[in-house]
Every structure is written in C-alpha cells, then in structure tokens.
DRENGUTOR-661800 format. One line per field, with one value per residue (C-alpha): residue in three letters; x, y, z. Coordinates in Angstrom, 2 decimals, decimal comma. Layout:
% residues N
code ala;...
X X;...
Y Y;...
Z Z;...
//
This chain:
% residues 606
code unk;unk;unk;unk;unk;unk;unk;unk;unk;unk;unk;unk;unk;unk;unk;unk;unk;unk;unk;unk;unk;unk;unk;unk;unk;unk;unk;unk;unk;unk;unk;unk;unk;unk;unk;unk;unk;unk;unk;unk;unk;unk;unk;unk;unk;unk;unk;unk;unk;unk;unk;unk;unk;unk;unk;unk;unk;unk;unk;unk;unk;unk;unk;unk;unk;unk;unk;unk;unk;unk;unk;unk;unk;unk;unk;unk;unk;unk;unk;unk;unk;unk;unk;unk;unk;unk;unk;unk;unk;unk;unk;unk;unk;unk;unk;unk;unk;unk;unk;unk;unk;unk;unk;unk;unk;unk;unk;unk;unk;unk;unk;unk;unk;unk;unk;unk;unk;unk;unk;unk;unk;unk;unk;unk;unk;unk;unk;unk;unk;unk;unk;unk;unk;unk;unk;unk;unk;unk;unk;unk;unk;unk;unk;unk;unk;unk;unk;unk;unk;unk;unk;unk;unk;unk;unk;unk;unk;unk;unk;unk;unk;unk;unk;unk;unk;unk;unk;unk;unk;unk;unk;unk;unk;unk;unk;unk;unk;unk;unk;unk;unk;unk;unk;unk;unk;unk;unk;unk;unk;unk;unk;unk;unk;unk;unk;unk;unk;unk;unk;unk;unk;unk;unk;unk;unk;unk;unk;unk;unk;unk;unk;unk;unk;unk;unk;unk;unk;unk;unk;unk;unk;unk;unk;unk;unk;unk;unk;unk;unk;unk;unk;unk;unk;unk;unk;unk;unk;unk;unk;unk;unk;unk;unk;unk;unk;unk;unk;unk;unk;unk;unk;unk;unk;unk;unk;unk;unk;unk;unk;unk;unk;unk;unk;unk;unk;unk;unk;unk;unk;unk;unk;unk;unk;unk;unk;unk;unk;unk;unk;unk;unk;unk;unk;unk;unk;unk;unk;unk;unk;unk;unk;unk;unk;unk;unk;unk;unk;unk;unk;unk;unk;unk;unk;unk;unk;unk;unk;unk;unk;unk;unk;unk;unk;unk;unk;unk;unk;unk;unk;unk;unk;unk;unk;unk;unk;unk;unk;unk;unk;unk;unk;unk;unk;unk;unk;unk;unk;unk;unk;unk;unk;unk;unk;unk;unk;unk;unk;unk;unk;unk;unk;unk;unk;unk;unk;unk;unk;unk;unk;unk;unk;unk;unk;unk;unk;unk;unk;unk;unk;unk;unk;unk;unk;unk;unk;unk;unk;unk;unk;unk;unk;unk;unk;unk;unk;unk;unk;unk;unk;unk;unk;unk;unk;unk;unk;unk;unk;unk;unk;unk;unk;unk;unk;unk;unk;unk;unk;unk;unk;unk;unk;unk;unk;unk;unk;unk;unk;unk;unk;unk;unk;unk;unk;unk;unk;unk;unk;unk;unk;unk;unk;unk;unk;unk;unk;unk;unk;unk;unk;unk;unk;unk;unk;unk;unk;unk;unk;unk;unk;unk;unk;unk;unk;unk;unk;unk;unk;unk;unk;unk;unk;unk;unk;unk;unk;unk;unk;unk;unk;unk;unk;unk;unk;unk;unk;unk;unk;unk;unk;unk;unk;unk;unk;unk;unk;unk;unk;unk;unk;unk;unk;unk;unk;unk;unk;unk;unk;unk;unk;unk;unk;unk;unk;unk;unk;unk;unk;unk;unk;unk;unk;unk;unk;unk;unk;unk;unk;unk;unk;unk;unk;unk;unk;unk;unk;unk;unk;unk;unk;unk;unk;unk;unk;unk;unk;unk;unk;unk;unk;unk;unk;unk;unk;unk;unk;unk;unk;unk;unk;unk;unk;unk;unk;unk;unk;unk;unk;unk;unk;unk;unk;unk;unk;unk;unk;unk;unk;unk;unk;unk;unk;unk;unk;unk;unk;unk;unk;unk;unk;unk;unk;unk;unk;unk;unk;unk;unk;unk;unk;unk;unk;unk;unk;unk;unk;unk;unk;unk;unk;unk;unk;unk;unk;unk;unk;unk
X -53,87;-50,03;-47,25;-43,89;-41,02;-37,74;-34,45;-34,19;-31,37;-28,92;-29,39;-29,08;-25,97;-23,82;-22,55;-18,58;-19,65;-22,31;-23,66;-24,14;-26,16;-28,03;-29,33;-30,05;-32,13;-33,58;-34,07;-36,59;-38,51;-38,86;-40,30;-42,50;-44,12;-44,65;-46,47;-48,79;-49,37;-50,65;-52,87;-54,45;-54,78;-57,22;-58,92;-58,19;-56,21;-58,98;-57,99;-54,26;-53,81;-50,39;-48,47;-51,20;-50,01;-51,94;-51,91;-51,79;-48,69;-46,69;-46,48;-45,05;-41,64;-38,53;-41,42;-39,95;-42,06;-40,04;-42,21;-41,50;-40,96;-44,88;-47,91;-51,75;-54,33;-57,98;-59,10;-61,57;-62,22;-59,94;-56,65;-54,88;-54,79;-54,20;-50,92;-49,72;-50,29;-48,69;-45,87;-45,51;-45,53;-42,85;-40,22;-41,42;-39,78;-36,68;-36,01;-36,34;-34,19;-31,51;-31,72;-30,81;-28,00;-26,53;-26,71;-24,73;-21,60;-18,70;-17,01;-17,56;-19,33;-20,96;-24,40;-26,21;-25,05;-25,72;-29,30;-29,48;-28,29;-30,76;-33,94;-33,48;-32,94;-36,04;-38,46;-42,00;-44,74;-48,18;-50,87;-54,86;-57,61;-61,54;-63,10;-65,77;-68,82;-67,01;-65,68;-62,10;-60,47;-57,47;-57,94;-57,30;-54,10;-52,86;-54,37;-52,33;-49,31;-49,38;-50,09;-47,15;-44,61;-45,80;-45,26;-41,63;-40,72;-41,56;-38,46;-38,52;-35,32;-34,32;-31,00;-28,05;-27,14;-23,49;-20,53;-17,55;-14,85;-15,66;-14,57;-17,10;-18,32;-16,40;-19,61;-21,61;-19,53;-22,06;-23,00;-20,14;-18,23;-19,22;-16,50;-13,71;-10,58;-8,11;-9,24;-7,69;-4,22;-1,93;1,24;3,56;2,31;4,26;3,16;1,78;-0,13;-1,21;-2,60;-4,27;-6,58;-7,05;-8,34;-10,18;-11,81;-13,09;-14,61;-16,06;-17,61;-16,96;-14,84;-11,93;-8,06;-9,34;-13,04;-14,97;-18,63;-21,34;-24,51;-26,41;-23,53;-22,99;-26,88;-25,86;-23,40;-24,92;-28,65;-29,44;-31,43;-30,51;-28,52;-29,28;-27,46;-23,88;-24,11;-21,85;-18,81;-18,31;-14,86;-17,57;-19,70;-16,21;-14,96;-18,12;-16,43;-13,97;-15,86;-18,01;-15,20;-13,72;-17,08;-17,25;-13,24;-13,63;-10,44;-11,16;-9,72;-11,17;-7,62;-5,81;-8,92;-8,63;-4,71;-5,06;-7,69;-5,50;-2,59;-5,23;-6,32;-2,41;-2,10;-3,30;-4,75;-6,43;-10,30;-12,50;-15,67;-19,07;-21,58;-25,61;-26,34;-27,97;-24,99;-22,71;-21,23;-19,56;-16,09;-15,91;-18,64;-19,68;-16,26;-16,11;-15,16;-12,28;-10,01;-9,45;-7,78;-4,35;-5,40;-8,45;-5,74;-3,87;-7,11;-6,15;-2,73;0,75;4,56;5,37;1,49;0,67;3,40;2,67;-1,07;-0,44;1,79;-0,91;-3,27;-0,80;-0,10;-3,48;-4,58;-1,72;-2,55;-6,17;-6,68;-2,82;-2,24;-5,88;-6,33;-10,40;-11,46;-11,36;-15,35;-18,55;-21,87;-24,70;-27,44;-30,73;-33,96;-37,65;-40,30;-41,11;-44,24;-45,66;-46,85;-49,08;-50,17;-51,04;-53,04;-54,87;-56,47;-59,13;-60,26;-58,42;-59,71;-57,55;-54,47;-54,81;-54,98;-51,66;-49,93;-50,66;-49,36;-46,21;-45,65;-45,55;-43,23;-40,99;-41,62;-40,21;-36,85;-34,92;-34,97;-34,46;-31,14;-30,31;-31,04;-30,98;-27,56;-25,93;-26,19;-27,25;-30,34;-30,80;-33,84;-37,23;-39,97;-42,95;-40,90;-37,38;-34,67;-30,90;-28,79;-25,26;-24,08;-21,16;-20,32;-20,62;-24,44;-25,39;-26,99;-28,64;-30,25;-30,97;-33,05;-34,75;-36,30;-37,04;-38,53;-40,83;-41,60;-43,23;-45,30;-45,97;-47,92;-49,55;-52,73;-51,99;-51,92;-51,27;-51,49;-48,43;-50,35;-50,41;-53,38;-51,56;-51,46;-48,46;-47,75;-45,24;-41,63;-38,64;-35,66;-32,56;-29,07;-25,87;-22,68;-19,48;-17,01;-13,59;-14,27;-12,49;-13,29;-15,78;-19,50;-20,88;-18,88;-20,28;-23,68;-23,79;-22,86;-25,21;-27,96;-26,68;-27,11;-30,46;-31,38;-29,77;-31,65;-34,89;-34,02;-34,67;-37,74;-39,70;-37,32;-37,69;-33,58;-30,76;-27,38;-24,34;-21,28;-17,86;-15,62;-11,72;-8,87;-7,14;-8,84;-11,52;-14,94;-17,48;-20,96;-23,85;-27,24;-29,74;-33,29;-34,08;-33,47;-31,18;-28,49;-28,41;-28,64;-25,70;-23,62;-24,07;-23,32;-19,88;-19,09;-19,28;-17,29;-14,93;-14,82;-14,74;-11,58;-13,26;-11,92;-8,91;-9,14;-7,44;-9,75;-12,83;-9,84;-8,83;-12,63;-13,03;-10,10;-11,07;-14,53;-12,83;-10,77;-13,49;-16,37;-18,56;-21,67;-24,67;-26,73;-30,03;-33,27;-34,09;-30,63;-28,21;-26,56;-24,55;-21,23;-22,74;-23,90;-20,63;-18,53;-20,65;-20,03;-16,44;-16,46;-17,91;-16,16;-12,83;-13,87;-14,67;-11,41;-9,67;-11,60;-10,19;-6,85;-7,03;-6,55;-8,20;-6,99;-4,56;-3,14;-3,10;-6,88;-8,44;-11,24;-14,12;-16,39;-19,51;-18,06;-17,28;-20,80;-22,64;-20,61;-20,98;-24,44;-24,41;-21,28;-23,77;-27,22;-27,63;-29,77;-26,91;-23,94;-20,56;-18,90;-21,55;-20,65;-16,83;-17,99;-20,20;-17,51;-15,24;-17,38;-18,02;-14,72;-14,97;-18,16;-16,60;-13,60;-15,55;-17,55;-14,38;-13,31;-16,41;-16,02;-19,49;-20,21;-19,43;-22,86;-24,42;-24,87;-26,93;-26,35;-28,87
Y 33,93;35,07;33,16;33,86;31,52;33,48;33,72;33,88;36,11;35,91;31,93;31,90;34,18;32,93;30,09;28,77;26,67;26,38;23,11;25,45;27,61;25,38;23,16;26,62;27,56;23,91;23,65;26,62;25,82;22,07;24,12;26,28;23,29;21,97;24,90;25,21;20,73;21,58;24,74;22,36;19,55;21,54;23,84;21,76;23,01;25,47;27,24;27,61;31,19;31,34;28,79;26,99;24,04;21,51;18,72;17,95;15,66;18,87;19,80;16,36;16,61;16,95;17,08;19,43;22,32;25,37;27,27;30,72;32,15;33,59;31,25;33,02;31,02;31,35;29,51;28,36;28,06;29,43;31,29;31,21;27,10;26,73;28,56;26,83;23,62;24,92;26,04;22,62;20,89;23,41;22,51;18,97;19,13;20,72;18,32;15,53;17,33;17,89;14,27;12,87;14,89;14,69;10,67;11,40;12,30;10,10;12,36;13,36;16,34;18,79;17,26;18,87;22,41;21,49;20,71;23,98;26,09;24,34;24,08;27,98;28,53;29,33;32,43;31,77;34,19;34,38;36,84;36,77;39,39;38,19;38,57;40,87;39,49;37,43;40,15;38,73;41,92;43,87;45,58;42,51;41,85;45,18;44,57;41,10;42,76;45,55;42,75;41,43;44,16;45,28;41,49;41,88;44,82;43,11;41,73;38,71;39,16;35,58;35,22;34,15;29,83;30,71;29,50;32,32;29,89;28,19;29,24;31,02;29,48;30,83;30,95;33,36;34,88;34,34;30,53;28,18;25,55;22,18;20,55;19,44;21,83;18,93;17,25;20,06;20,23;22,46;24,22;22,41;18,87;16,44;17,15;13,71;14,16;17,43;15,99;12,75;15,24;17,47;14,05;13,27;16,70;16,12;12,76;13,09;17,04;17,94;20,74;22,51;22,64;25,94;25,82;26,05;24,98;25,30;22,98;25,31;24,65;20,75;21,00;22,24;20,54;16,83;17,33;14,87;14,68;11,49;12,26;15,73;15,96;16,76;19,97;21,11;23,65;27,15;25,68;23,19;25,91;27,95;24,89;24,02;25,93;24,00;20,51;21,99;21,97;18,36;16,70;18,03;16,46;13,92;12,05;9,77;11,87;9,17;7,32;10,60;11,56;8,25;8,19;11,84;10,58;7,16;9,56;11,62;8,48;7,45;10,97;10,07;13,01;13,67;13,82;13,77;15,80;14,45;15,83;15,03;12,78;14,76;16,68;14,33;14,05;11,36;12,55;13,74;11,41;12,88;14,17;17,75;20,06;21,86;18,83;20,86;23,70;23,82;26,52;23,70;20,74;23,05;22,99;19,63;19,01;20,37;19,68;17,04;15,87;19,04;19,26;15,50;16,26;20,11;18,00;15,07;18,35;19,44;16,49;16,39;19,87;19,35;16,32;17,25;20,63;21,61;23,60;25,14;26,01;26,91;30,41;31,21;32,72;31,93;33,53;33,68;34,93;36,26;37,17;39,10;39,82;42,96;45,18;42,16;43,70;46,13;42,69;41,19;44,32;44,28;40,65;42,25;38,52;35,98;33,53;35,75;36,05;31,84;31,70;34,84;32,09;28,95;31,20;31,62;28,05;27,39;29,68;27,91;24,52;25,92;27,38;24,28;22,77;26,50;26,94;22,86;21,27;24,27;26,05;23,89;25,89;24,72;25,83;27,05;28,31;28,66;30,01;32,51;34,98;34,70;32,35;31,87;30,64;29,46;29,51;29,00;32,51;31,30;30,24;32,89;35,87;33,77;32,04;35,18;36,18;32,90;33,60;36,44;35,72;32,50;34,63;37,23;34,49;32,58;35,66;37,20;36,90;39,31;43,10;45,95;49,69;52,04;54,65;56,54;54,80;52,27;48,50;46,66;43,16;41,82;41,72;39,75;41,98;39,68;40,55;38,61;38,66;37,20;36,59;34,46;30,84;31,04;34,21;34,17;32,85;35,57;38,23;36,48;36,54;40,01;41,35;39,48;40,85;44,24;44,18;43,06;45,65;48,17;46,60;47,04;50,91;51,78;53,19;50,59;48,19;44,95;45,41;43,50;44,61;42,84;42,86;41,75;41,86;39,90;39,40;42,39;45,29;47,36;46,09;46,71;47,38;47,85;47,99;48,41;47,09;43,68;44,01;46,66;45,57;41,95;42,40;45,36;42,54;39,75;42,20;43,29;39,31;38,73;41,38;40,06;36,73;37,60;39,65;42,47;44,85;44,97;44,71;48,12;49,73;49,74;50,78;53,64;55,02;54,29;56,43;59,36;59,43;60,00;62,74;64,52;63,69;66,67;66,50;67,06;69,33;69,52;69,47;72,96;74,23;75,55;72,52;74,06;73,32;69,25;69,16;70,50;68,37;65,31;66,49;66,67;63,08;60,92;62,51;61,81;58,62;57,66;59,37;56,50;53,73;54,51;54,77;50,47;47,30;44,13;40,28;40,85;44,46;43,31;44,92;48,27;48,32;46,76;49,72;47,96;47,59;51,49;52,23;50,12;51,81;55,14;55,09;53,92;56,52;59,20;58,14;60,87;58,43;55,95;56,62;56,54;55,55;52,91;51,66;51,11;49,31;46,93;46,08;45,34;43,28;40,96;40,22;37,76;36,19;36,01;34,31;31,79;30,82;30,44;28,01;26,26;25,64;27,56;28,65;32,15;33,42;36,77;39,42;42,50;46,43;48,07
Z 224,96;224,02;224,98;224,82;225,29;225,64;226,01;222,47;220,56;223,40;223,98;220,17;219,74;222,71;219,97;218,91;216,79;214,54;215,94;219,04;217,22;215,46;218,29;220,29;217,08;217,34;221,32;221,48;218,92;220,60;223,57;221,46;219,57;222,98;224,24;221,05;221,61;224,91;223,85;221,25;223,62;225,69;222,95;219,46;216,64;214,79;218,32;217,48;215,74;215,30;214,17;212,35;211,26;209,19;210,87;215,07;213,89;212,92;216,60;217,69;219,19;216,77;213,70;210,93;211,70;213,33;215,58;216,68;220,53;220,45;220,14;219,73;220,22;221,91;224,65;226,73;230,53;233,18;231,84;234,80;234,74;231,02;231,46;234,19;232,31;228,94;231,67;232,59;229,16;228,27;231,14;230,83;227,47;228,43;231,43;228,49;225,98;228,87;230,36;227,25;226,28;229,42;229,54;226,62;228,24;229,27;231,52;234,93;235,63;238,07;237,33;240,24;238,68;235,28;236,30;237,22;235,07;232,29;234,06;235,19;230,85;230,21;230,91;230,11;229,78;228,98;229,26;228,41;227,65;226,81;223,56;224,35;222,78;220,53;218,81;217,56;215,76;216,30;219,19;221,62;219,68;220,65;223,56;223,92;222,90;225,89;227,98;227,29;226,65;230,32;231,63;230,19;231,72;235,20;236,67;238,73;241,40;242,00;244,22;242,12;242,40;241,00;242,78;242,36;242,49;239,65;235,96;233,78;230,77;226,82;225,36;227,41;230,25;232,52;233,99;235,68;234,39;235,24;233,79;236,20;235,79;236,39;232,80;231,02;229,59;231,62;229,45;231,76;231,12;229,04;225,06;225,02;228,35;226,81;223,51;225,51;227,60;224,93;222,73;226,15;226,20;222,91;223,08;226,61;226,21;223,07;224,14;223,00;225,45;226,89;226,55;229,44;229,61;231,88;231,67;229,07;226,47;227,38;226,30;223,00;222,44;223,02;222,46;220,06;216,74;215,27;212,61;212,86;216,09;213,61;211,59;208,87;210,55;208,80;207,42;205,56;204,33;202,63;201,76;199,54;196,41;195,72;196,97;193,50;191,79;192,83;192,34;188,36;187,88;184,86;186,43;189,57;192,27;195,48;195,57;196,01;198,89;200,76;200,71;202,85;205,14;205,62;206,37;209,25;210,63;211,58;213,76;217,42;218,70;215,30;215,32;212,34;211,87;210,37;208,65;208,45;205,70;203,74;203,34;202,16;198,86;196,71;197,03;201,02;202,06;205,74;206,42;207,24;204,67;207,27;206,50;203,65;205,33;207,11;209,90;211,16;211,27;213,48;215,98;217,22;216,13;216,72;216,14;214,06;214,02;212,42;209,84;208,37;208,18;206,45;204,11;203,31;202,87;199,75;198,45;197,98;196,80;194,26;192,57;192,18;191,75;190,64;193,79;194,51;197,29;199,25;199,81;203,05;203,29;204,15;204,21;206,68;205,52;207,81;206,38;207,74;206,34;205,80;207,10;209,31;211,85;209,82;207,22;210,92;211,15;208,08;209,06;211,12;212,83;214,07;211,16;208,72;211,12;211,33;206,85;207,19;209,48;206,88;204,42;206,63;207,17;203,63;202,94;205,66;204,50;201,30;202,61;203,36;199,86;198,55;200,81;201,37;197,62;195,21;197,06;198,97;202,10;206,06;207,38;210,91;211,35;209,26;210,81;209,75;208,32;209,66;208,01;209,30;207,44;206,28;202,61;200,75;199,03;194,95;196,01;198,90;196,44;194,07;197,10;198,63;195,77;195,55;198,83;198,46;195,25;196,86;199,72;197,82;195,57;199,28;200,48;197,11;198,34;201,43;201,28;203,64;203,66;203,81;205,53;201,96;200,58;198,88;199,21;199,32;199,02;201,64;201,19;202,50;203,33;203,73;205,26;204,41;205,95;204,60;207,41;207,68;208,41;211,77;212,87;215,60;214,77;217,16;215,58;211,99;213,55;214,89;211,63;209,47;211,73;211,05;207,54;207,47;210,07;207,63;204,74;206,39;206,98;203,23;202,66;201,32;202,64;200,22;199,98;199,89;202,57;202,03;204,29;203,71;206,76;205,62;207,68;205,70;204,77;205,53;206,60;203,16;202,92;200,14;200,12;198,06;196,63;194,99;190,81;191,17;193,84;193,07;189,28;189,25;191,63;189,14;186,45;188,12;189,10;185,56;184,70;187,27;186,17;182,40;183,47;181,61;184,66;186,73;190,47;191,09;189,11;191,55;194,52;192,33;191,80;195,66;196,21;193,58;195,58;198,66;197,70;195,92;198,47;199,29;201,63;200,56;201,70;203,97;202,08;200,86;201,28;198,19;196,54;194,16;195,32;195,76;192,03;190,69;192,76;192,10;188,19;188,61;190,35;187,69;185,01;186,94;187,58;183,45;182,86;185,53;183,90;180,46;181,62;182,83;180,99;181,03;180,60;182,82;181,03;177,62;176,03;176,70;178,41;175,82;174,45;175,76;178,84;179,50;178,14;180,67;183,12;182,02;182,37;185,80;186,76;185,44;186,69;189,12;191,43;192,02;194,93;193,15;196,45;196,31;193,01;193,82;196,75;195,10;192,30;195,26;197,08;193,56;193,25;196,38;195,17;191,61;193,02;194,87;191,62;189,71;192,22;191,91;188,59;187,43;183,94;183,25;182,62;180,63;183,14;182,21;183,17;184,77
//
C-alpha cells in the first residue's frame, strides 16, 4: 500500500512568518506519523517500508521523527478497509491538532468556518496492488507509483463552502477570514485606539493591523508544541552575526542589554518576541534577535513610540559594539538527495528499500545537531532526504557542506547505476538562498527552491547553487559542484576578509565580461571567433586585476594572490562571468563573518 498525504508545497509555502512555515512543515508530518501508527497497528512495524523507524515509539504523536507525505508499507487482509481506517486516524489527528490551537485563542471568531476550512486541509490518498506470489521487487513499486500518479490526476469536484463577502486570507489568497473585521484598526481611529487593537490583534490571533486570516493560518499560528510552539523570526536568524560577536565581548555588556529591554518594556503597544529554549543565549536570553533592528521596532510601533525605542536601539549598539550595526541577511537553505529514485530502484525487495529508509532516518536524526548545535541555524524540516532550513549567512556554506558531507557517509553502503555502467554513491544537492530579513518568506522560499532545482540540473548533480537577491542590486547566482564551488567561495571570503582584493575589482571583471561576451557555439560548429574572444577576455581581465590595490588602496595586489587567480582566469574549464560572480557573492558572507567576530582562516586556490 502507498499513501500519500498532501497538500504539501503549497500548504508549506503560503507562510509570513517563519513560525507559519515551520508548524506547516510540522503539522503534516504529525498526520503522516499518524498514518504509518495506524498501518503498524494492524500489520506491525517489520510491515512499515518507508519510514522505518526503530522503534513503534518514534511514530507517537509530536515524537522527533519527521515523516514524509508518502508511507509504503505491506499489508494484510482487505485494502479497501485498512485505508479507510488509516483515513480516519489521519483526520482524527488533525481535528486534535486544530481543537487545541483553537482553544488557544482569546478572541472571538468565526469558529463554525474555521472548522471548515481545516478539516477540508487535507487530501488523502492511497492506492494498493498484490504481491503476486510473494514476489516483492520493483515492478509493484512502479506499479504503486502509476497507481497513484493516475489517483492524482482524478479530480474530486466538491461545491465551494466560501462566503464572498468575507475578506480573503494574506497568506494564501484563497480561504476567508474568520476574524471579525471590526477588531482591526481603521486609519481614521484615534492613534491610541489604533495601537490598542493593533496590541489586541496581536495577543488574541497573533496577527498583524492588516493581516487577515482564515482558520488554516489561525492553525499555524497557535498549534502548539510546548516550547516548540515559538520559533526563531528571520530578523533572529540575520541577527545571529553580530549576537556571535556580543557573546565573545570580554567586557560585561548585560547592564547595557537590560537597560534597552527596560526602555521596550515602558512602550505600551510594544510586544516582545521569544524564542525556543534551545535557542537562547546568555546575553539575549529568549528574546528575539529583531529587537536588534530599527525596521522590526517599526512593526509595532510608531510616532514618538518608535523614535524612543530606535534611540534605546543606538544607545545600545554604541556602547557595545562602537556603532555596529547587524547585517541585514539570512539564509535558507534546502537540500535532496540526489538519484533516489533510481537508489530506490536498485533495492530490488522491499527488505532493502526498508534498510535504504533506516539509512535515511539516520541521516535525519543527524541534521538537527548539524544545522541547530554546530551552526546556529533553525531547522524546519528533516526527513529522508529533504532538509529546510534557516541559517545565519557566516554559518550557512560551511553547514551546507557538512550535510552534504554526513549525507554521503549516511548512505555509503548504497549504490546505483547511471545508466553508463557505473555505480554511484548517492549525493545531496543543496540550494541556498540569501534574502533580506523582511522581504517576503515566500519570495525567500521560492528562490531557495530554485537554486537547488538548478543545482540538481548539473550533470552529475552533487552541486552546490547559491543565490543572493539584496534590496539594491541585481539578483546573483553560482553554481557549481561540491570541492570546487564551496572551496573557490571560502577562498574568495578570505580574500575578502584579508582585504587582499578590493570590492570593485570583481564589478570591473563582471563588467569587462559583459562587454566582451561572445556565445558559444553549438557542438560541432566553428568556434574560432569563441576561443579568441574568450583569449582576449582573461587577458583583459589579469590586465584589470593588476591595475587594483588592496588594504584599502595602499599595496598592490600580493604576487600570490594574482597567481592563484591567474590560474583560475585561465583554466579554460571555469566561466569567467562565473568567477566575478562568485567573488561578489563572498563579499556578503565575508562581511557577515567579520561581524561575527570569526578567525580569519587559510583558504586554498583551487
């Protein structure tokens, strides 16, 4: 038997906040662990293919283990029954998971539409084909599969329950509001009428002046964890830099930290984020890391408010970090594995596919101390293959070679064929995305998925795509395989950092490659005119690099420095356009590790 538990990448993306995401993450694998409980229930664990979990205790409700959307497991006795009954253990969880976040809220609300738009969440599907003779191989997988593509592609027509009057939700566009429109703050109000409801708003729905939410996002937004339920903002993922850097001050900096928050706590309509415990620190405690930046006090505050809290902000900054302000960026960072389906292929019984999915799970027990402990990020989601994550930038590559790294020892024992007569070991292909901490998360989200789609285009995919969209400037993007990418980025950060290279260098060679840029042509076709302009390019582009100065335009370029460069300028293999591009990109990551306070480590060429 398949089952599939879905919406997943919409219900996922259609997040504000991270916390949205996060519990959206969280809330369907709640429902898949309860679907793989029930299959074991009625056919015991050895049944379960996929997850395979050690222990029935794994599978409890809000244990550790993520499970993914699809469950395999076999089964005995009537096919049509067991799915209604893992059907009913599925919405049985929901309906719990919905009754107690909505017991959570203070205000009133259109309960009987919230109901509704929550219990009709979920599409669940399941399909069955016999194992003839006993024979468990890989044609009743595909078999499975087609099942279930085909089941997909069935629609069920079910009349629409919306009411057209009624607001739509910000998140997705799509379901009602069920929050009353008179408890919002209207621009004609009184200012302190207007910053009362807007505190109201807050503390009753956890919703911002002009959010609207239907019953879906009240979910999200008050499904509880225990402490769990809070999870660190993006302003508390950029902000993590410089929390580095505070924590490693010699001089006790807590008086100057508790005088701000004093200062907050005076301002009526302020309200103060928390973060799990686990990802507090001895300097913030559980605050939220956007307290330290002026464009998140504005979120709640305004006039005079605002200005005293922006003040207490600087005050701050200045006495403890001489005017320092945090980098405005954070990374999220998602990550498959690559060639799965054919290394599910290669297990030619279900046994195998069950030790493949232990493997997995390892791997994903691994990830949150990997992106938690080791780099300070937040994790998301871990499960099989797939990791989503958010990290602050002066951690995100080293962390996204760690797992990449631990993935690739997780699954050493598995092998698949590329079709060529050669076995492969699988890969993890990882996409990060550095975005503006107020930006959009969707926007964030979307492109973070793009670069680990584009990462997983090369070849042999086992790559690395980064993507750096700022407020000003053009959007930038590299890619290229683990131990060349990542090692020619640290090289160029430390370059950066080292002030070994001025920043208008890598704009200049970016500019000479535009102006000299000459397609290449089709395979078999005359590239003369492409090898002589690709000649002319790199020699323009040493000549620009011996024209700049370093430490800050007092030193020539160091000979070392030019050589490692020259070698990569003339390696016929590497993109010049790609090279500027990557020494752009380092600068932001080099920044961010300044402001942390790192060690300036040895970088080498390659």
């Amino acid at each position: 038997m398949l089952v599939s538990i879905g919406p997943v990448q919409g219900f996922i993306a259609d997040a504000r906040r991270s916390r949205d995401l996060w519990f959206g993450s969280w809330l369907l694998s709640e429902l898949a662990k309860a679907a793989a409980r029930q299959l074991v229930a009625q056919n015991g664990i050895a049944q379960l293919v996929f997850p395979a979990p050690e222990t029935v205790d794994d599978l409890e409700a809000s244990s550790k283990l993520n499970v993914a959307n699809k469950i395999v497991a076999r089964i005995q006795g009537d096919p049509t029954g067991i799915g209604r009954a893992v059907e009913r253990a599925v919405r049985q969880r929901l309906t719990e998971i919905r009754n107690d976040a909505f017991k959570r809220i203070s205000g009133e609300f259109d309960l009987q539409t919230a109901t509704a738009q929550v219990d009709d969440l979920v599409e669940f599907l399941w399909v069955a084909h016999p194992l003839d003779g006993g024979n468990d191989d890989k044609r009743v997988r595909d078999r499975l599969e087609a099942l279930m593509a085909a089941r997909k592609a069935t629609r069920d027509f079910r009349p629409g329950a919306g009411q057209s009057n009624q607001p739509k939700s910000s998140l997705d566009g799509l379901r009602e509001s069920v929050i009353p429109e008179h408890a919002y703050p209207l621009r004609r109000e009184l200012e302190a009428v207007r910053k009362h409801k807007a505190a109201t708003l807050y503390n009753r729905y956890k919703a911002g002046p002009a959010e609207r939410l239907s019953g879906v996002d009240l979910l999200k937004r008050h499904g509880y964890r225990g402490d769990e339920s809070h999870f660190p903002s993006t302003s508390h993922i950029a902000a993590l830099p410089l929390i580095t850097r505070l924590e490693q001050q010699e001089a006790d900096i807590s008086g100057a930290w508790a005088q701000y928050l004093a200062t907050l706590k005076t301002l009526e309509a302020f309200e103060v984020e928390e973060v799990p415990a686990r990802f507090a620190n001895d300097l913030t405690g559980r605050h939220d890391g956007s307290l330290l930046f002026p464009d998140r006090l504005a979120g709640n505050l305004e006039g005079d408010d605002l200005h005293v809290a922006q003040q207490a902000l600087a005050t701050f900054l200045e006495t403890t970090t001489g005017g320092l302000h945090p980098q405005p960026y954070y990374a999220i960072l998602v990550a498959d594995g690559d060639g799965m389906g054919k290394l599910i292929d290669a297990q030619p019984t279900l046994a195998q596919h069950r030790e493949l999915s232990r493997a997995l799970d390892g791997f994903a027990r691994r990830v949150p101390n990997i992106i938690e402990r080791e780099h300070r990020g937040a994790l998301v989601y871990a499960g099989g293959d797939d990791v989503l994550a958010f990290l602050p930038p002066h951690t995100a590559l080293l962390c996204a070679r760690a797992l990449a790294d631990t993935f690739k020892k997780a699954l050493s024992n598995f092998h698949y064929d590329d079709g060529q007569d050669a076995k492969h070991p699988p890969t993890l292909s990882v996409g990060l995305a550095v975005s503006h901490h107020i930006e959009p998360l969707s926007d964030a989200l979307a492109l973070a998925r793009s670069a680990e789609k584009w990462a997983k285009q090369l070849p042999r995919k086992n790559a690395l795509a980064v993507t750096v969209s700022k407020r000003s400037g053009a959007e930038r993007r590299v890619c290229g395989v683990w131990g060349t990418l990542d090692a020619r980025l640290a090289y160029f950060i430390t370059l950066h950092r080292a002030d070994a290279i001025p920043d208008g260098a890598a704009y200049e060679w970016r500019g000479v490659a535009r102006s000299l840029h000459h397609p290449k042509p089709p395979a078999g076709g005359d590239d003369t005119v492409y090898k002589t302009a690709q000649e002319a390019l790199r020699r323009e582009v040493r000549r620009v690099l011996r024209r700049k100065r370093a430490e800050h335009g007092t030193a020539p370029l160091a000979n070392r420095t030019l050589d490692d460069l020259d070698r990569m300028i003339l390696d016929p293999t590497v993109d010049i356009d790609h090279l500027a591009d990557e020494l752009i990109l380092a600068r932001l990551f080099a920044d961010a590790e300044d402001i942390a306070g790192l060690p300036l480590k040895e970088a080498t060429p390659v």
